[in-house]
C-alpha positions as CSV (number, residue, x, y, z in Angstrom):
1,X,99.4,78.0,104.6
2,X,102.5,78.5,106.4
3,X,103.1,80.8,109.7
4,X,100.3,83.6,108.9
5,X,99.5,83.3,105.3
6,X,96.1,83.9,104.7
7,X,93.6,87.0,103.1
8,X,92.9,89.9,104.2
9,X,90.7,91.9,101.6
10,X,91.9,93.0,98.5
11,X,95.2,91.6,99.6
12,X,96.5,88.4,99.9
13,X,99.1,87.6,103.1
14,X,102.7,85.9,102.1
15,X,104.0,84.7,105.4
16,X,108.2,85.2,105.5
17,X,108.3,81.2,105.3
18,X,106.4,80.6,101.9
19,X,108.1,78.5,99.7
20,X,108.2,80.7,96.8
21,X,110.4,82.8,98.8
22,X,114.3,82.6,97.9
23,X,116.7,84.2,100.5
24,X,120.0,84.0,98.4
25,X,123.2,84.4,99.9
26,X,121.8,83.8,103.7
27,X,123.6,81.3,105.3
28,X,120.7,80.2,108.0
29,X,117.5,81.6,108.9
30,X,116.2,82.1,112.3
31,X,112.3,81.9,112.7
32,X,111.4,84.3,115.6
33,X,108.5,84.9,117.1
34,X,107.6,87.5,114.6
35,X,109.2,86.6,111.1
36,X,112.6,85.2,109.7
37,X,115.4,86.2,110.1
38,X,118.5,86.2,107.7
39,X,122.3,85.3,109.0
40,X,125.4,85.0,107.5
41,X,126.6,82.2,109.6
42,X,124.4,79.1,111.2
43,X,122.8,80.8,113.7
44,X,122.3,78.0,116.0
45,X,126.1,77.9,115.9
46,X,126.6,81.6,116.3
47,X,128.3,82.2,119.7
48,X,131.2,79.8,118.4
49,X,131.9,82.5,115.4
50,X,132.4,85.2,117.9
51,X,133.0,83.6,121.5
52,X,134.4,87.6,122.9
53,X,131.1,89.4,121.2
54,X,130.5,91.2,118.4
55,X,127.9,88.4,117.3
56,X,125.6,90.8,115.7
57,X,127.4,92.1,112.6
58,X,126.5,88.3,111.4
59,X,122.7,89.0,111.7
60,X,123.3,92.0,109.9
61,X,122.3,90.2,105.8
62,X,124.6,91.8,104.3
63,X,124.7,91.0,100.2
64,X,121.3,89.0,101.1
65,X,118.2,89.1,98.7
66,X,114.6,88.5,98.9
67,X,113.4,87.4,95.9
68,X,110.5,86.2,93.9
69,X,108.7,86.3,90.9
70,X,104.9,88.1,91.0
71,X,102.3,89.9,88.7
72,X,101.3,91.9,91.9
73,X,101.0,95.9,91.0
74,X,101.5,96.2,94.5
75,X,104.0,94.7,97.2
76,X,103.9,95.2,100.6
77,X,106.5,94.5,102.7
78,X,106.2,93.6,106.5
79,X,109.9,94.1,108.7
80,X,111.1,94.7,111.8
81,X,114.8,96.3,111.9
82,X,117.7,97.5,114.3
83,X,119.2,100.8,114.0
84,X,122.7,100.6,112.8
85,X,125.3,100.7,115.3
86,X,127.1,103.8,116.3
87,X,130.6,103.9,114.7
88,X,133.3,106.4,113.7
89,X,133.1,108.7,111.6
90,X,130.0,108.9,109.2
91,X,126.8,107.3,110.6
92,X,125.6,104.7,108.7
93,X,121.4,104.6,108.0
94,X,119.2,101.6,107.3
95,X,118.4,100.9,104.2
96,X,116.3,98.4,102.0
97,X,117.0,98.4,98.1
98,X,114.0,97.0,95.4
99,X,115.6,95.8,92.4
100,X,113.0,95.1,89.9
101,X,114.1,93.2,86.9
102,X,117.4,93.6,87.7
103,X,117.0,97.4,87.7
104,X,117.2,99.4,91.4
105,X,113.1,100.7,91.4
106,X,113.4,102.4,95.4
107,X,115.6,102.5,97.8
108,X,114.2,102.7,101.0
109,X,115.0,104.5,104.9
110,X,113.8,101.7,106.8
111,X,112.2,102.5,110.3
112,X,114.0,101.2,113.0
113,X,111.3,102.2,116.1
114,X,108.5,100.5,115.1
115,X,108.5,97.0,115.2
116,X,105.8,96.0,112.8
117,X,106.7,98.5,110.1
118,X,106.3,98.6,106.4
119,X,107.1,99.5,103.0
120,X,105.0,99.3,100.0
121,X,106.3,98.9,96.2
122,X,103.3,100.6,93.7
123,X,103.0,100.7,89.9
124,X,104.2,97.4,89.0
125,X,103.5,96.6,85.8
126,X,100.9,93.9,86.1
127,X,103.0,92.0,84.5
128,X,105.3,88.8,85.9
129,X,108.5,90.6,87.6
130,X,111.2,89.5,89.1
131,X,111.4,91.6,92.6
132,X,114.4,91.4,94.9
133,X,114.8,93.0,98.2
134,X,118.5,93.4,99.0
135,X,118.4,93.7,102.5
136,X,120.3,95.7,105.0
137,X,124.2,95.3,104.8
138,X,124.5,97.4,108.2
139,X,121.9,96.7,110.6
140,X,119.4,93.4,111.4
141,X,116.6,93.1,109.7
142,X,113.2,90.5,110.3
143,X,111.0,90.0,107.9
144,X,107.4,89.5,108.9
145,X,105.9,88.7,105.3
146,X,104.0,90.3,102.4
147,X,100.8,91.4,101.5
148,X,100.2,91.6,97.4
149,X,97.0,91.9,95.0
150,X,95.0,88.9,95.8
151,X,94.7,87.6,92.6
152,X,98.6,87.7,92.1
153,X,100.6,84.4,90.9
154,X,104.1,84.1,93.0
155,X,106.5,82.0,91.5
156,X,109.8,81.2,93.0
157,X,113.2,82.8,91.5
158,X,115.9,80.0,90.6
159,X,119.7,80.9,92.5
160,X,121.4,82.9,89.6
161,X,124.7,82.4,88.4
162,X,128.0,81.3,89.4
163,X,128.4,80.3,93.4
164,X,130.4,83.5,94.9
165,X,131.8,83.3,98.7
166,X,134.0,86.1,99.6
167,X,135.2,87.0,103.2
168,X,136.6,90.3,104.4
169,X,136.1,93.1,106.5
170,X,133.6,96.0,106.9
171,X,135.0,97.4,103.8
172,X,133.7,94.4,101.9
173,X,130.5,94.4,104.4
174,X,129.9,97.8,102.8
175,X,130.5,100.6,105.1
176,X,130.1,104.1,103.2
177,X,127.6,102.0,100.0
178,X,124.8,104.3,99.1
179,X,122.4,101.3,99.5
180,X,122.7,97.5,100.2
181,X,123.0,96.5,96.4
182,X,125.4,99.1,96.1
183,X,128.4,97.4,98.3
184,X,131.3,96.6,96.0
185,X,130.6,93.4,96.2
186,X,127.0,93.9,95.4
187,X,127.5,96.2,92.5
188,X,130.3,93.3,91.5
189,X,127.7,90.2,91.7
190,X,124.6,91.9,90.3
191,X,127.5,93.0,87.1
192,X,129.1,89.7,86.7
193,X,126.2,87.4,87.2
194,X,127.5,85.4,90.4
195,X,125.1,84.1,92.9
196,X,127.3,86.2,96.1
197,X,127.3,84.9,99.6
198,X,129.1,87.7,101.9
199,X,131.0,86.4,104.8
200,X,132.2,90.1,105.6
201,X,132.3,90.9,108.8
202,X,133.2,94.5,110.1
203,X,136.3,94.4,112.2
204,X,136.1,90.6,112.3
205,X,138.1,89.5,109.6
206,X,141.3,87.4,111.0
207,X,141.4,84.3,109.1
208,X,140.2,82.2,112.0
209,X,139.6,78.4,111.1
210,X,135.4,78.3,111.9
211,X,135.4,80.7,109.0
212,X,137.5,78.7,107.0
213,X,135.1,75.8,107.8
214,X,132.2,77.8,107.1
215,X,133.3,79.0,103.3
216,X,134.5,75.3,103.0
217,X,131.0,73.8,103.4
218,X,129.5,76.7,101.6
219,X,130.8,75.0,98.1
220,X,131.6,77.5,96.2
221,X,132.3,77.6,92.6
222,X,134.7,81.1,93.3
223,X,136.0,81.9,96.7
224,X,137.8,85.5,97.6
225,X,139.4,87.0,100.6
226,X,140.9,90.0,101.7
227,X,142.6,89.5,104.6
228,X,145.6,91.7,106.8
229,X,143.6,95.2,107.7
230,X,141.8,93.6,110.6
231,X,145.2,91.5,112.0
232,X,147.2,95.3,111.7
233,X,144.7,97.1,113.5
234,X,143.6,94.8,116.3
235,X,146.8,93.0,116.7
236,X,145.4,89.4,116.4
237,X,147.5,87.7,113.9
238,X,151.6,88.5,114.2
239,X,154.7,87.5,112.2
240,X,154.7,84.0,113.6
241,X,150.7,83.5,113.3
242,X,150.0,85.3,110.5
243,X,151.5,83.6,107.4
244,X,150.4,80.1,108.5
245,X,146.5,80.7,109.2
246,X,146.2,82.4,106.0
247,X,147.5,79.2,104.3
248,X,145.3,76.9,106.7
249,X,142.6,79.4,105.8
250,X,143.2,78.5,102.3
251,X,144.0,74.7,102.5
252,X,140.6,74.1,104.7
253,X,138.8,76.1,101.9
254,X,140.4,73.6,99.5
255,X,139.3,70.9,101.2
256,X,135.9,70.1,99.5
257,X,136.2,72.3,97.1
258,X,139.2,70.8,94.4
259,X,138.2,72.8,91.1
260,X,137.5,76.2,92.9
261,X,139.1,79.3,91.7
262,X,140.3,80.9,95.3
263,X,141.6,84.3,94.9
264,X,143.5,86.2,97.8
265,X,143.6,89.7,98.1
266,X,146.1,92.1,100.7
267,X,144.8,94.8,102.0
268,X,144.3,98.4,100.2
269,X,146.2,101.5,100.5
270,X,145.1,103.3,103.8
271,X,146.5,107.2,103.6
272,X,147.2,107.2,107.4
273,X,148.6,103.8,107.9
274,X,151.0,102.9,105.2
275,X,154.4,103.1,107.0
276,X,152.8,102.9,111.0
277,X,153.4,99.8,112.5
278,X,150.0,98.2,114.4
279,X,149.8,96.3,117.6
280,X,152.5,93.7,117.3
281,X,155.2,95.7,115.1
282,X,154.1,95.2,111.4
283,X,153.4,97.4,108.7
284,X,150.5,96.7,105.8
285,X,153.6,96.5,104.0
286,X,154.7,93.7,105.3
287,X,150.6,92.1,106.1
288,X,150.9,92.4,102.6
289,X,154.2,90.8,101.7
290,X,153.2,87.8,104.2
291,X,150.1,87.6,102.0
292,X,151.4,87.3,98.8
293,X,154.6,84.7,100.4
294,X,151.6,82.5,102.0
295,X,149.5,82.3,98.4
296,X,153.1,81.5,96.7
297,X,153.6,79.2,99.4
298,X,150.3,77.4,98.4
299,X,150.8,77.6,94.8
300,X,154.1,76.3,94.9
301,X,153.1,73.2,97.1
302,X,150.6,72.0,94.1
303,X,147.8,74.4,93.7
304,X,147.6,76.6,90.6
305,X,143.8,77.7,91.4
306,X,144.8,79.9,93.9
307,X,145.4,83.6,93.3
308,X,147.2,85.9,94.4
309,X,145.9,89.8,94.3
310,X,147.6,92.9,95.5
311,X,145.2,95.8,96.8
312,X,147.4,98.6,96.2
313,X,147.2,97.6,92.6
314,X,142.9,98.0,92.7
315,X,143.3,100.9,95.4
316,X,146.3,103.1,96.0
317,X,147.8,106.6,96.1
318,X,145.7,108.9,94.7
319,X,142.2,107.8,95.5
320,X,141.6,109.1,98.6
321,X,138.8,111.2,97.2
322,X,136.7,108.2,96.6
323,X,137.3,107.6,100.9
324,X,134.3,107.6,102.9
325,X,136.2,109.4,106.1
326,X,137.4,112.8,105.9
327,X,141.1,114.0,105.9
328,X,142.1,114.4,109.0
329,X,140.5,111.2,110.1
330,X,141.8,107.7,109.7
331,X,140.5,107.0,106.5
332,X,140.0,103.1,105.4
333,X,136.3,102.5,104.0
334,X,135.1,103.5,100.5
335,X,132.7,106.3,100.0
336,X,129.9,105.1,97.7
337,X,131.5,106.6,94.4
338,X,134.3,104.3,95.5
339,X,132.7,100.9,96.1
340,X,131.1,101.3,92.7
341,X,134.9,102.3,90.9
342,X,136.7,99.5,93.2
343,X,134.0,96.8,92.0
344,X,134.9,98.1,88.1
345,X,139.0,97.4,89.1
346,X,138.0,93.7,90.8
347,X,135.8,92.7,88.2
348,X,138.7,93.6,85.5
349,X,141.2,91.4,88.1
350,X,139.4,88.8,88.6
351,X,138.5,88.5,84.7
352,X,142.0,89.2,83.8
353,X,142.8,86.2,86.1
354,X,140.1,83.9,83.8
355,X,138.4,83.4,87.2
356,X,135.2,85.2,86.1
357,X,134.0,85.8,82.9
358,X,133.8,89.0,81.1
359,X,131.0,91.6,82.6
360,X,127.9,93.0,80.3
361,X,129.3,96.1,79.1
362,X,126.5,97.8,80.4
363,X,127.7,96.9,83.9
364,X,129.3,98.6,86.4
């Protein structure tokens, strides 16, 4: 038995290491003292992702599942978890989503003051269910284990579907989603089948080359990016600097990955920030001129697998109702109406490019 398996009555105790465990679309996991937890980069190379802070939003899992198969009528589920942090405008809350089957069973308010906390599943079917936990896409989250019916088989869930990496900001991380499998990219993978592994990090998106390295050794079978809203607002990539890392971000992608599909998307329409030049002078008009000139650049140098996408064709003029900020604020993040309508517009993209194939129609 591994770290505190074991019985305990009626129930029997899965410890967060168990083998029959699948964490899918975690990166690394970091054993603490009390559980695992997920990250979305190597952990034991964190610091060099964010050397001037803002480590954290890597621990938080977002797009990461928990999943397993089990005839358990009950599942218990041991956690510890972080509060999110504060931000502007709407709070964000923590929350845990049960899919069952592929089907969302509960979505959960997890408690973030007590550190050995728990939420129990009831009324399974008896029968053997897939279960997966999509854990929190705004705060950290340990797991400490499981307790199930102690006669229960466990089985392990096989990694589904097409190998997805996508990189972006806290718009892709899911700021505004009604629940962790509701992101757009959630709502996109669980639709289209793809196995997702979310390198979105909230006001950490600027193309820089350990990420590049990271999706790069990832493998993926599809890679996406939205890139130019975090170089406009924090002034990090300008006209000289910003062209050239998004095609070494691209070209370093390549690198290990020859038959990959990589598809590059500007950034959206933002209501209050079309025509304002940021930090260093430039407009998201021209972020996203430079972003389409960098992919033809690419293309035109021998690479016909990679894509170029503009956002103000998936979100533009007109949808500011599906915005999670009010008017008056500056409004850039989906509401969670929104995240579900822009995953419906990507998904038609990115079939329409023969990247992905075509969705159930049931889907999103």
């Amino acid at each position: 038995m591994s770290m505190r398996e074991g019985n305990t009555g009626t129930m029997t105790r899965i410890a967060p290491d168990d083998s029959r465990l699948s964490y899918h679309g975690a990166v690394s996991l970091q054993h603490t003292d009390d559980g695992i937890a997920p990250w979305r980069v190597p952990h034991e190379d964190s610091r060099l992702f964010f050397p001037k802070g803002g480590l954290g939003r890597a621990a938080m899992p977002s797009g990461v599942r928990v999943a397993f198969s089990t005839d358990s009528r009950h599942v218990t589920c041991r956690y510890r978890a972080t509060p999110p942090p504060e931000v502007i405008g709407p709070q964000e809350t923590a929350r845990l989503d049960v899919v069952v089957d592929g089907e969302l069973r509960q979505r959960v308010l997890l408690d973030t003051e007590d550190p050995e906390a728990e939420l129990t599943v009831s009324g399974l079917s008896g029968q053997m269910s897939t279960i997966e936990l999509w854990l929190p896409h705004f705060n950290q989250f340990v797991l400490r284990g499981f307790d199930m019916d102690k006669s229960a088989r466990i089985e392990q869930v096989p990694v589904p579907g097409t190998r997805w990496v996508h990189y972006g900001s806290s718009i892709s991380q899911g700021r505004g989603a009604a629940g962790p499998s509701e992101t757009w990219t959630s709502v996109l993978a669980r639709t289209a089948h793809l196995d997702l592994t979310s390198m979105a990090m909230g006001a950490g998106c600027h193309a820089q080359p350990i990420f590049a390295s990271l999706a790069r050794d990832l493998l993926p079978e599809l890679f996406t990016a939205c890139l130019g809203i975090n170089p406009y607002y924090f002034g990090s990539l300008n006209e000289q600097t910003y062209q050239s890392s998004v095609i070494g971000f691209v070209r370093t992608v390549r690198e290990s990955n020859p038959d990959t599909p990589i598809v590059v998307m500007s950034t959206v329409y933002l209501p209050e920030r079309e025509d304002d030049p940021g930090p260093v002078g430039m407009t998201l008009k021209e972020y996203r001129a430079e972003t389409e000139e960098a992919v033809a650049r690419v293309r035109d140098h021998g690479d016909p697998l990679v894509h170029y996408l503009d956002g103000l064709s998936l979100w533009g003029p007109g949808d500011e109702r599906l915005m999670l900020e009010p008017e008056g604020m500056d409004r850039i993040h989906f509401n969670s109406e929104g995240h579900r309508v822009f995953a419906r517009r990507m998904l038609d993209a990115l079939v329409g490019m023969g990247v992905v194939k075509q969705a159930d129609e049931d889907g999103c």
